[in-house]
N, C-alpha and C positions, 0 to 999 in steps of 0.2 A: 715333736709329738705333743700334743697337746696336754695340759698338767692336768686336764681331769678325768686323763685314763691313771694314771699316775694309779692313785688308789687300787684299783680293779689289777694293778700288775703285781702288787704286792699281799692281797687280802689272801687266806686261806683259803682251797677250794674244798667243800665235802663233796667225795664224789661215792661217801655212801649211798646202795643202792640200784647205783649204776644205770640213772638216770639220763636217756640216750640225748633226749633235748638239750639237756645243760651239758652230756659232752659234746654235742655241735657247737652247744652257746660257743666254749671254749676253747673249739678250732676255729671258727668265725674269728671274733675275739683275736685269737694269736695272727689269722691271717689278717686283718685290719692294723695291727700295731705294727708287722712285718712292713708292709708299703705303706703306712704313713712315715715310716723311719727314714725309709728308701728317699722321701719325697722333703727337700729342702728349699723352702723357698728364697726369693733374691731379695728381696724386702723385710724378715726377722726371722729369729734365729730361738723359737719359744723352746725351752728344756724344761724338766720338771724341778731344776734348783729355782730356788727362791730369787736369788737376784736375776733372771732372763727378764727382759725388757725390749720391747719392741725398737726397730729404729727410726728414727726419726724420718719422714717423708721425703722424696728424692725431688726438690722444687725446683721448677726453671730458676734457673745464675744466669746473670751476665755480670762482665767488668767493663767499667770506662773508667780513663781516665783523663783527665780534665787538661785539656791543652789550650792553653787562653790562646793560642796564637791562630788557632784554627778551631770555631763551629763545627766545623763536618760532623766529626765522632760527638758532638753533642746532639745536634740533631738524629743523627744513626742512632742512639740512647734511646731518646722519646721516641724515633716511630718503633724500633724495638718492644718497647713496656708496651706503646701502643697496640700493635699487634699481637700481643700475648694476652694483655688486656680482652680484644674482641673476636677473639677464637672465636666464640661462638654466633659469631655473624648475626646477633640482634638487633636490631633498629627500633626508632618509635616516630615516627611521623620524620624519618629518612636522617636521625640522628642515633650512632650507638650506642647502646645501654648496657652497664653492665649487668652481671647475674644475679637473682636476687638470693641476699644470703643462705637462707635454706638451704639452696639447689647444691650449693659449694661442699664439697667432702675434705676433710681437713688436709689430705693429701695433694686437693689441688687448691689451696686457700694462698695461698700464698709466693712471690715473686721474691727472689733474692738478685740485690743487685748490687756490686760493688762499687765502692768510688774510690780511687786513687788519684794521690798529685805525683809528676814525675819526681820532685824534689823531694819527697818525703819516705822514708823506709815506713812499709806499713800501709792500710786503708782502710777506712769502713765498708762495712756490709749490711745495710737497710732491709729488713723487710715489709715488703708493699704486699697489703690485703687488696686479691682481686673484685673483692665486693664494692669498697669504694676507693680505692687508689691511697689512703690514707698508710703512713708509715707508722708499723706498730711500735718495730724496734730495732735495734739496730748492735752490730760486733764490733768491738775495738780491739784490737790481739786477740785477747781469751777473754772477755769480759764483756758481758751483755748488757744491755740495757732494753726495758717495755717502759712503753708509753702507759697512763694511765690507764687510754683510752680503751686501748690493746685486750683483745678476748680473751677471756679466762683463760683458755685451753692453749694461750700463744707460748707460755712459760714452757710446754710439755711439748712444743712442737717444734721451736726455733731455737737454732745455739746450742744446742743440747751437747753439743762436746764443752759447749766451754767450764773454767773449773772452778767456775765461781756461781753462785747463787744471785741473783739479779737484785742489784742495789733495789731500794724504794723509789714504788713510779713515780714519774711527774708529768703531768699535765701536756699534750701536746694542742690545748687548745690555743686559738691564736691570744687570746684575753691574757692567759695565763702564760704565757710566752712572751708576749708584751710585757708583763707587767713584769718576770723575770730578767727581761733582757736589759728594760730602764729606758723602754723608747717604742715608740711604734713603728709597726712597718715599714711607714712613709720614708722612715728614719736611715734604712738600712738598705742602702743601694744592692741591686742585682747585676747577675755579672758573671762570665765565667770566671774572673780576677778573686771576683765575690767570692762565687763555689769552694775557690784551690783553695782559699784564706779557711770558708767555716770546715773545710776535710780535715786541712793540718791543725787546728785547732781542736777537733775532738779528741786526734790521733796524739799530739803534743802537749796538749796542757789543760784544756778544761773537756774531758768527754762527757759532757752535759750542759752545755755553753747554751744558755737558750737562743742569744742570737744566731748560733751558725744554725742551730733547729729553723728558725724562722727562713733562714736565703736556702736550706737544703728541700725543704718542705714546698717554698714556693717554685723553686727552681725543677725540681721534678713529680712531686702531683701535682701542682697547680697548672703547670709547663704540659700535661700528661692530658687535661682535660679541658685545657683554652690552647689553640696553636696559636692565638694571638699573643700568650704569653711568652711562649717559644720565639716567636718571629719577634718579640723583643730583645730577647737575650742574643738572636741570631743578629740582628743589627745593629746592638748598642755594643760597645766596651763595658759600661756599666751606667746605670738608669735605676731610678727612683719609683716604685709604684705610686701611679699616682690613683684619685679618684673610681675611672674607670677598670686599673685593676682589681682594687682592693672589693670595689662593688662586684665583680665578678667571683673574687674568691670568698666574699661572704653569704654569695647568694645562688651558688652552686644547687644546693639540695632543692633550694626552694626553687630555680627558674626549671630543676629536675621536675618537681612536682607540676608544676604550671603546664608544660609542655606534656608532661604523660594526662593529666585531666582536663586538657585541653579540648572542646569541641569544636571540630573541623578549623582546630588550628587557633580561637581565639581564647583568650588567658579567661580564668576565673578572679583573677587576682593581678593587676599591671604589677610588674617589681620596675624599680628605679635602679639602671647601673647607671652611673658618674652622674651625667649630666640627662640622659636619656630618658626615655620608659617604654620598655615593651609589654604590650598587649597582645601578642600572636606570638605562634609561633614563625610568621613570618618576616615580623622586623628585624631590620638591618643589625638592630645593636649584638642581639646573640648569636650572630653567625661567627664569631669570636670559637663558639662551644665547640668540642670537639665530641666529646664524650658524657655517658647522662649517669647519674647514678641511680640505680633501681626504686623509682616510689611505691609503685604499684602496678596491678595487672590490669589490662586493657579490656574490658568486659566486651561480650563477643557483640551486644546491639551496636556499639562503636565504632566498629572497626567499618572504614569506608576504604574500599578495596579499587585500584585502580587498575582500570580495564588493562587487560592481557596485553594487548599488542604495546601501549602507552610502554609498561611496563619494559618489556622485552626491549624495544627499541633501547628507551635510557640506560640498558646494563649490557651492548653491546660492549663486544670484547675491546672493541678497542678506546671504549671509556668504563671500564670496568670499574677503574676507584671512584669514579666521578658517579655511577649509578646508582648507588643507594643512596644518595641525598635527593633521589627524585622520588625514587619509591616509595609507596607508604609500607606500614608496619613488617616486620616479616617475623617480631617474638612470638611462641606461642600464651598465649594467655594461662594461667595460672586455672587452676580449680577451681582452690579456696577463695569462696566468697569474700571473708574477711580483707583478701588480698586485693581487692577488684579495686580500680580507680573510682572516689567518690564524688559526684559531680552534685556539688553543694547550688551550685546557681544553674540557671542556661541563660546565659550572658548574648544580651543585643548589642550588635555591633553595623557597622558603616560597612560596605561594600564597594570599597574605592580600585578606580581602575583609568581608564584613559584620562591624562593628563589631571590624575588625581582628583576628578568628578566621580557624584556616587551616583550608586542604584539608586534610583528616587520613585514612588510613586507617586506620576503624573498629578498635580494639582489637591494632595490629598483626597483625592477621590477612590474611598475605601467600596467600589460599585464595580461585580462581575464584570470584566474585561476591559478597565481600566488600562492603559498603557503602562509599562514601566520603563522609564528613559533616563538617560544621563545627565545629571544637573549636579550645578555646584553646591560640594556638602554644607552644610550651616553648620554656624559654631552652635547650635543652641540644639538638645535633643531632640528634634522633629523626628515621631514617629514614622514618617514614611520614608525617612532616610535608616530607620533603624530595622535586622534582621533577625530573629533568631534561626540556626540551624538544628533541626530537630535530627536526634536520633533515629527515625522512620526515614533519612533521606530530603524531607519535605522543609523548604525554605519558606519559612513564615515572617508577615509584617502585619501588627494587629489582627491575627490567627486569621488573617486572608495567604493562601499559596504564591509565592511565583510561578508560574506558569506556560509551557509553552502551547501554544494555538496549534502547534505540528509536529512532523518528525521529518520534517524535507528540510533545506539549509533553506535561507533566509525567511522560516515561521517565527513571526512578531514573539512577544514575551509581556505577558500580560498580569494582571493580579487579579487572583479568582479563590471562592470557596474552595476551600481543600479535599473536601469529603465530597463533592459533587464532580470530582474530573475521574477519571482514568488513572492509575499510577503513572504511567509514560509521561503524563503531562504536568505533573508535578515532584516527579524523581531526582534528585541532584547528588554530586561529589564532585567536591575540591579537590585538585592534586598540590603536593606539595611543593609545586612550583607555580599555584594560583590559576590555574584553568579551572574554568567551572562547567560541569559538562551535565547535559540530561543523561540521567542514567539507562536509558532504552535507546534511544538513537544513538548518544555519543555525538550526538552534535554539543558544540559549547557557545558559553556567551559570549556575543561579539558586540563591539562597540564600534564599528567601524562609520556607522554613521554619523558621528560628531555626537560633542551635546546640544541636548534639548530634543533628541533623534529619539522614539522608542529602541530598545534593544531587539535583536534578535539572535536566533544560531544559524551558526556556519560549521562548515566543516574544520577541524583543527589543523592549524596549519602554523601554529606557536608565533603567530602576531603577538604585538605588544599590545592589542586594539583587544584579545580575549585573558589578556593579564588581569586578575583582579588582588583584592589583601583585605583580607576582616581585619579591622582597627577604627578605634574612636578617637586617632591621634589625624588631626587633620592640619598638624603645623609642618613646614617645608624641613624637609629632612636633606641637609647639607653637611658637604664631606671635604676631606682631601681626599686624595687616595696613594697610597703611599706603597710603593715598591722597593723592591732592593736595592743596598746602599745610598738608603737615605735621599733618593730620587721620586718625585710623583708626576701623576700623567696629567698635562697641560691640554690647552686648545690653543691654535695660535692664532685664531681668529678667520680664520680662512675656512679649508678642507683639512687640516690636520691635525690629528693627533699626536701628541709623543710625549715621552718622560725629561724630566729634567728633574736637577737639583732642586729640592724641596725648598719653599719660601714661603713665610709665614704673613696672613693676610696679601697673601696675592692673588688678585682675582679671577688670574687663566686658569688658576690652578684650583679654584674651587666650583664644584659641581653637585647639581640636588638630584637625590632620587628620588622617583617616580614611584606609588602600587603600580602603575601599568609595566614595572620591570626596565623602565628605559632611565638611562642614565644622560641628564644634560648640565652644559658648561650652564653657569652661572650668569655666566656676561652675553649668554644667545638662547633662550628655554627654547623657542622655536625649534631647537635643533637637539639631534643626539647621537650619542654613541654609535657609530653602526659598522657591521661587517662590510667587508668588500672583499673583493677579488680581481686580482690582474692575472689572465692569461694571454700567450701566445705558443707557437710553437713550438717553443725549448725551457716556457719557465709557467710554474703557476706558483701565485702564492696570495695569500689570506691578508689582508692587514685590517687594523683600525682607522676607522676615519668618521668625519662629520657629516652627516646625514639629516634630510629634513625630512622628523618626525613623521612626515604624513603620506611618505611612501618608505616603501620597502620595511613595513615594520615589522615581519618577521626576523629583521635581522637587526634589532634594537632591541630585542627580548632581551637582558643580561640575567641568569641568577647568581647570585651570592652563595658558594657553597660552603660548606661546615668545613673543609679543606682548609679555605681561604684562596681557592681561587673566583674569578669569574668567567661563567662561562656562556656563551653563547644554547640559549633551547633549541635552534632551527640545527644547528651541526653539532653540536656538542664539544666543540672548540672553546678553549677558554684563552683571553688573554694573556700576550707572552712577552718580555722585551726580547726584542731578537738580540740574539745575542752573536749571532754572525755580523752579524755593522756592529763593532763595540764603536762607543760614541756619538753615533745615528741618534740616538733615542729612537726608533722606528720600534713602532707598537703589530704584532701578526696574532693572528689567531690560528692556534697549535694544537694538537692535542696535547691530555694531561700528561706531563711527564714526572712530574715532581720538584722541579729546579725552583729556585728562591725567586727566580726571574717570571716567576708563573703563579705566586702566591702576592695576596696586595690586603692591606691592611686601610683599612676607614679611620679615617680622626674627625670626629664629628664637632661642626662646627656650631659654638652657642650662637 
């Protein structure tokens, strides 16, 4: 019952008079205190004594504990948080986002997660804010500890049994972690070896050990919001961050920000991880990202909505995980103004696409119906290599339109006044897999006619010839490509594909990607990645093999997904080592299943 009938049950009643109102009041009254007594709720227990106190929130727990000998249950951990994390099925340009703090009710702020070594009596108990995955604080027996960082109200919501009062915060930033621990991160190998060592350590002898803070923290938020870091811990023993991680976990919020103010996918702002730079949201380096942390809300002129059936097709069921890295948005956007993504610049960018030639207007010739064709980019800013995409849809170059001449498949593509067409003929949207499509026909742009060819539209048919990528980065983008146990995929100079043992400067093994989405060995550009298929009577099956570029290139589309697979646009098959031939190295294209042998990591080569 609530304490502030309390009063009203004990005050004197005058029932001089015999005032028939106030005696209703006071059978009302008696009936309302009667069934609110009746009525107990499963969540607190409020009495009219003074010590009643609500109880503490009932938050999703899991336990793991750390078996060096076997990944499995470490990976099961992360996509677990994973999952719990994006309940609410957000995305923002086909990457997850979490909730923006606000929205969160204290009741559901929060992830408890235990850690235990099998050797050790005892574990800790972390808790993760689902707003940005950061650990506020964490239980050692009975004894709590908060981060600095950690929100006011963390004291009054987490650990509340325990029978101590929570030592003085300290600092969970990486600076001040560093600077506690006497070394930097470089310094502190990662590991499941790592993990068991900073658990028994909190639990055994220093429960505020800034170094185990440092391997705990990267090992499960950082692990939580890069699967590139996970698929490190998944194939090393133990490994050093290097460059390319550290640049990841210092530029989390910011490459967040980049991507949600992002227009039609190009940065406002390049960030530099390792050795890299991305300016989109389509370059290779952040497809590492798993998960985005909330900047801001997507104002509703922004939102570039991709055609229905597009849509539908990429989240058939039976590539359901794999579908929302094509989709665009599906958060709803926020109210408040104050909250809306602030688009400080509208950033001109290159439109690179078949065999990483750009959009060019023909001879700078800025004159009503000019051709627009494919020619090689210049290092130098020539404005008719340069774009901006407007929020009205309309693709401008020196406030002249791209243009199409028609709505039937193969109408030219021209550069014209903007304000003197039709909207049909100058309507455009990007999908997040780089097709550029008129917004009224649905036709897209194709390059199939080489360079030096004007463009035109065709009908979509997820060729490599209508792959296009906003970016000003116009230097060759070279890789390994690295798969399970420490194996990557070869060319053996022939028709074949396949994996083998990783070797460092060796040249089968290294391969450059393309914006037109096609993937070629190094030592043959002429050539790429491509699907095939063997049938007969009694077998069918999918493999990888070497293909020249200049046919069949709907089945040299690859994307890069935020998973960490690749997959094929014409089938939605992604690369798999078979794992039926162990020793084959034979490469098929499978659907997604989740297997380590289906996930491949980039080392980008300076």
């Amino acid at each position: 019952m609530p304490c502030y009938m309390c009063r009203h049950m004990h005050d004197p009643i005058n029932m001089k008079g015999g005032n028939t109102v106030k005696l209703l009041s006071i059978l009302v009254l008696a009936v309302w205190v009667l069934l609110a007594g009746s009525v107990r709720s499963d969540t607190s227990s409020n009495t009219c004594r003074g010590d009643s106190k609500l109880r503490p929130p009932n938050y999703n727990s899991e336990k793991y504990t750390v078996d060096t000998k076997s990944p499995d249950a470490y990976r099961k951990m992360i996509a677990r948080l994973r999952e719990l994390l994006t309940m609410r099925g957000e995305y923002r340009q086909g990457i997850p986002i979490l909730p923006e703090r606000t929205s969160v009710s204290d009741s559901q702020r929060y992830i408890l997660l235990e850690i235990t070594v099998g050797d050790t009596a005892g574990g800790v108990t972390f808790a993760i804010d689902v707003t940005n995955v950061y650990i506020v604080g964490y239980l050692v027996g009975t004894t709590r500890y908060f981060f600095l960082e950690a929100p006011a109200r963390a004291e009054d919501l987490l650990f509340t049994t325990a029978d101590n009062q929570p030592s003085p915060r300290k600092s969970s930033n990486y600076a001040k972690l560093e600077q506690n621990a006497g070394a930097s991160r470089r310094a502190f190998p990662l590991g499941l070896a790592s993990l068991a060592d900073a658990i028994r350590t909190l639990i055994t002898r220093r429960p505020e050990d800034a170094r185990s803070h440092l391997i705990v923290i990267q090992m499960v938020s950082e692990a939580v919001r890069y699967w590139e870091i996970e698929w490190n811990v998944l194939q090393n023993p133990s490994f050093l961050p290097d460059s390319r991680i550290i640049g990841f976990q210092n530029n989390w919020s910011a490459l967040s920000l980049q991507i949600q103010t992002s227009d039609a996918f190009a940065f406002q702002r390049p960030i530099t991880i390792g050795d890299q730079v991305a300016d989109s949201v389509q370059s290779a380096v952040i497809k590492a990202l798993f998960l985005m942390l909330f900047r801001c809300a997507r104002p509703h002129n922004l939102q570039l909505p991709m055609e229905e059936g597009r849509c539908k097709r990429m989240t058939d069921p039976a590539t359901e995980i794999l579908g929302s890295d094509l989709c665009l948005s599906i958060d709803p956007p926020l109210q408040k103004a104050d909250d809306k993504c602030k688009h400080l610049a509208d950033p001109r960018s290159r439109i690179r696409g078949r065999d990483g030639l750009c959009v060019d207007v023909e001879g700078f010739i800025y004159r009503d119906g000019t051709p627009v064709v494919l020619f090689a980019c210049r290092s130098s800013d020539f404005s008719n290599q340069l774009w901006k995409f407007r929020a009205d849809g309309m693709v401008v170059s020196l406030d002249k339109c791209l243009a199409a001449t028609g709505v039937n498949p193969g109408s030219t593509v021209v550069i014209h006044q903007c304000d003197t067409l039709h909207d049909s003929a100058v309507q455009w949207v990007m999908s997040n897999s780089g097709t550029l499509s008129n917004r009224v026909s649905g036709l897209v742009l194709d390059a199939a006619s080489g360079s030096g060819k004007q463009l035109k539209l065709q009908s979509d048919t997820n060729s490599s010839f209508q792959a296009w990528q906003r970016t000003n980065n116009i230097k060759a983008v070279d890789v390994y490509i690295h798969g399970e146990n420490n194996r990557c995929i070869y060319y053996n100079g022939d028709y074949g594909i396949y994996v083998e043992g990783c070797r460092k400067d060796y040249s089968w093994q290294k391969w450059r990607l393309y914006p037109d989405s096609t993937i070629r060995p190094i030592q043959q550009l002429r050539g790429c990645l491509e699907l095939n298929s063997f049938k007969n009577s009694t077998w069918f099956y999918n493999y990888i093999q070497f293909g020249n570029c200049l046919w069949y290139a709907d089945y040299h589309r690859w994307i890069f997904t935020h998973e960490g697979t690749i997959m094929n646009l014409k089938s939605n098959l992604v690369i798999d080592e078979d794992r039926d031939y162990p020793g084959k190295g034979w490469l098929k294209a499978a659907p997604f299943q989740g297997g380590l042998n289906q996930i491949w990591k980039l080392e980008f080569i300076k």
